[in-house]
KEMI-342447 format. One record per residue (C-alpha): residue number from 1; x, y, z. Coordinates in pm, 1 decimal, always signed. Layout:
! KEMI-342447
[NUM, [X, Y, Z]]
...
This chain:
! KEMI-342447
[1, [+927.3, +121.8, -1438.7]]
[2, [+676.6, +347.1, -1585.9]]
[3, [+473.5, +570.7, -1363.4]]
[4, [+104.8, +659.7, -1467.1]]
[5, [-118.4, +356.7, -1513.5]]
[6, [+2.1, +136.8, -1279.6]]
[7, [+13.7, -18.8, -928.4]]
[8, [+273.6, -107.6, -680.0]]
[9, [+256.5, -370.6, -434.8]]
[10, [+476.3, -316.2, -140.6]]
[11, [+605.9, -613.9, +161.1]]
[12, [+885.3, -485.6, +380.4]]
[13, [+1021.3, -702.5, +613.7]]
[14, [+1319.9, -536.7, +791.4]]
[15, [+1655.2, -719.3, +841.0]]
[16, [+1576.5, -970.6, +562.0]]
[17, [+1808.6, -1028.9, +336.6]]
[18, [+1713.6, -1037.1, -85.2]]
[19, [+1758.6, -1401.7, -137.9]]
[20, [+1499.9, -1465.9, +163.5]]
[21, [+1284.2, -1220.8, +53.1]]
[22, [+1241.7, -1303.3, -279.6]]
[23, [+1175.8, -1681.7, -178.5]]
[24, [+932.7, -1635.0, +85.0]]
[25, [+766.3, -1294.9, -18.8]]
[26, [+808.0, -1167.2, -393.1]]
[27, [+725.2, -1561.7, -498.7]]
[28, [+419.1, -1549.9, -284.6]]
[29, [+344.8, -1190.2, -436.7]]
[30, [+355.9, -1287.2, -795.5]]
[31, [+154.9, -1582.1, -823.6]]
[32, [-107.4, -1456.2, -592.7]]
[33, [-135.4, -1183.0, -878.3]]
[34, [-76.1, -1393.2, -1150.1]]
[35, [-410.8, -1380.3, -1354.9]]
[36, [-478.3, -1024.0, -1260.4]]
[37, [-702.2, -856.1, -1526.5]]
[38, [-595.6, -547.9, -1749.7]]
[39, [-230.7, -652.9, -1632.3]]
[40, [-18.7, -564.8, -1924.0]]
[41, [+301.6, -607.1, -1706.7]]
[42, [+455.6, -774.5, -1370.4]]
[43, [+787.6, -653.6, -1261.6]]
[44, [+900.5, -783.9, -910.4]]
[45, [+1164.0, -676.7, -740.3]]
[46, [+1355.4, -786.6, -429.5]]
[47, [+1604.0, -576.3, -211.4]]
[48, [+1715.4, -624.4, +163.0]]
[49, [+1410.9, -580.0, +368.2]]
[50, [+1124.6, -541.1, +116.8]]
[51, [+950.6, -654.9, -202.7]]
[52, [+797.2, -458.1, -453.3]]
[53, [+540.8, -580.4, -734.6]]
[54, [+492.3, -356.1, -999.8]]
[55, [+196.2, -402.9, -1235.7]]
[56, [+149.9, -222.9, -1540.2]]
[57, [-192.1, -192.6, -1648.5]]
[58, [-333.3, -184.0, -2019.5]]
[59, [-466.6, +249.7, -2058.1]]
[60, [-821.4, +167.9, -2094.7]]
[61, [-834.7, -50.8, -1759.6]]
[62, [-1037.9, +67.8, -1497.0]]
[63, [-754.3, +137.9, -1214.7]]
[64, [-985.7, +161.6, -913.5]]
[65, [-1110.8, -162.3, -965.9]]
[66, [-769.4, -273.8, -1051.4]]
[67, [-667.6, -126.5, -670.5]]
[68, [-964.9, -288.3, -563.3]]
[69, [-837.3, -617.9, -697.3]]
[70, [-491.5, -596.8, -568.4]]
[71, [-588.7, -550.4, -197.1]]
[72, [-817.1, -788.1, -213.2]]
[73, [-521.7, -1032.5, -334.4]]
[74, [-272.0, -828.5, -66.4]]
[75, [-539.0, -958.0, +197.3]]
[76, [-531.9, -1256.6, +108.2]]
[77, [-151.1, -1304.4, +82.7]]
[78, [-100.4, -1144.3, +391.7]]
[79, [-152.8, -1420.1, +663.2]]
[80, [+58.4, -1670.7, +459.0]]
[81, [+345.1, -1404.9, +495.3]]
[82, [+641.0, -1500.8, +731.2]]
[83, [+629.7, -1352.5, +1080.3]]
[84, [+756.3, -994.0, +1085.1]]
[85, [+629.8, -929.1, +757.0]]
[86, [+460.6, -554.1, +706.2]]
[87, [+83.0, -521.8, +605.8]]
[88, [+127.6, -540.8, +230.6]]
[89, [+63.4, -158.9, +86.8]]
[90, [-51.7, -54.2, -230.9]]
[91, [+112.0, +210.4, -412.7]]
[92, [-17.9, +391.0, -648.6]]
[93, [+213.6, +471.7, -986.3]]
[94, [+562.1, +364.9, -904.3]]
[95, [+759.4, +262.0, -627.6]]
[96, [+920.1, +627.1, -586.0]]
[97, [+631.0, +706.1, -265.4]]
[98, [+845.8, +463.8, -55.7]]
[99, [+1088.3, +829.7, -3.1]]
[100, [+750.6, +1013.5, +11.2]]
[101, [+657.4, +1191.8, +340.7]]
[102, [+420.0, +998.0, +577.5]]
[103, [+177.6, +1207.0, +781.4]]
[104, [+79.0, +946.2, +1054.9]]
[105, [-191.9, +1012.5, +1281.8]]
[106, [-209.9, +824.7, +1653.4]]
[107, [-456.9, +785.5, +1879.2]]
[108, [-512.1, +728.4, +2256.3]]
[109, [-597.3, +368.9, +2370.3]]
[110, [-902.0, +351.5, +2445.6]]
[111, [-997.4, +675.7, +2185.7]]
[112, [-1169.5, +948.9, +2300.5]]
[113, [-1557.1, +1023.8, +2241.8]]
[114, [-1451.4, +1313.7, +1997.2]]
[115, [-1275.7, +992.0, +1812.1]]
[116, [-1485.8, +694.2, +1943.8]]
[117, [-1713.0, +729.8, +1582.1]]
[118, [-1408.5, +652.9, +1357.5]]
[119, [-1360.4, +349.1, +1216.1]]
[120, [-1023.1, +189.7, +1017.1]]
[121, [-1276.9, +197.9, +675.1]]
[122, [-1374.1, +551.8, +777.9]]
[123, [-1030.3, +680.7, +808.5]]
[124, [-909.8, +488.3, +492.4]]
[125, [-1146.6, +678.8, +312.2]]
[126, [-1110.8, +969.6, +407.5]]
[127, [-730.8, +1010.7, +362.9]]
[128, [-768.3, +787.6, +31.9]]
[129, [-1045.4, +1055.9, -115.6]]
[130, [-725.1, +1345.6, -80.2]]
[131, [-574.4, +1380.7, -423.8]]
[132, [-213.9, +1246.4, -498.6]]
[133, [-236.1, +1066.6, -145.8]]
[134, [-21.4, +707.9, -273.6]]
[135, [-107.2, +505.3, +7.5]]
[136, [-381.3, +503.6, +342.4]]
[137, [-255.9, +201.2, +581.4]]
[138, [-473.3, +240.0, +867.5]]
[139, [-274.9, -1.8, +1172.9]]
[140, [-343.4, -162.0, +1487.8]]
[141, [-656.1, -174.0, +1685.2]]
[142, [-975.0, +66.8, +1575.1]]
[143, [-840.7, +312.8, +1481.2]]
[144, [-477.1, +329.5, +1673.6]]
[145, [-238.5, +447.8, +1396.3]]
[146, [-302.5, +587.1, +1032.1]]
[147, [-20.6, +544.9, +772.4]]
[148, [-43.1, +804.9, +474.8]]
[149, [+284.4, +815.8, +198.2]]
[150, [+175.8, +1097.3, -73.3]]
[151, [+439.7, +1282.3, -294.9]]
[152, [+513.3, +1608.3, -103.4]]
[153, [+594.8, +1814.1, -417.2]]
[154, [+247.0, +1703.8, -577.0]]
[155, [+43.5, +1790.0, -313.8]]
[156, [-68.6, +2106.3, -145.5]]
[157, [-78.9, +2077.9, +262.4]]
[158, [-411.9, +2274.6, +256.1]]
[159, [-525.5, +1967.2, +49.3]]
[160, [-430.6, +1756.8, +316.7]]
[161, [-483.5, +1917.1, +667.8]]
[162, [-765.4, +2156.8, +555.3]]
């Protein structure tokens, strides 16, 4: 798999085996993509417990709209998933951010005023905006849980925590 202009689309689904997965998530995966603009490339791959969907994009395509076009086809996807299936993540240039640190932030139920203001869409962008972060999964109720993978020897922690 080539890094650089592409995008990954990740499904785990733990103690599924890759015969399962592969019929009831990476099928499900590639022809929701199937049509994708600027796709030069569709790789799947299926291993015990996830899926991976890597699409290589032609140079002169747009990536942020591509991203923008693959989680709107991840959202869509998503509720047809089997039960137990992960929120399907987006990964940006390869599939090597699944060994990537993951800063994840929690907060109290119900939040506190300081944190009453944020929003799942406000979080996502903010962490998104950070450079090198690979992937903002913001989880649970608003906001209980944010999910950020980014490549710990591409990124400076000042970047990150300010």
């Amino acid at each position: 798999m080539s890094g650089g202009h592409s995008l990954t689309l990740l499904v785990e689904h733990t103690e599924v085996e890759a015969g399962e997965i592969e019929r009831s998530i990476t099928l499900a995966l590639e022809n929701a993509a199937a049509g994708l603009s600027g796709v030069t490339e569709m790789l799947s791959h299926s291993r015990d417990g996830a899926a991976q969907l890597h699409l290589n994009y032609r140079r002169e395509h747009d990536l942020e709209s591509a991203y923008e076009e693959l989680r709107a086809v991840a959202e869509a996807v998503a509720p047809a998933l089997p039960a137990g299936s992960r929120t399907p993540q987006i990964l940006r240039a390869g599939g090597s951010e699944m060994r990537s640190p993951v800063f994840v932030a929690a907060f109290p139920d119900p939040p506190t005023p300081a944190r009453s203001h944020l929003t799942n869409d406000e979080l996502r962008s903010r962490y998104a905006a950070v450079d090198q972060v690979a992937l903002v999964e913001v989880a649970g109720r608003e906001p209980e849980e944010v999910l950020i993978r980014y490549r710990a020897s591409e990124i400076n922690d000042n970047e990150l925590f300010g």
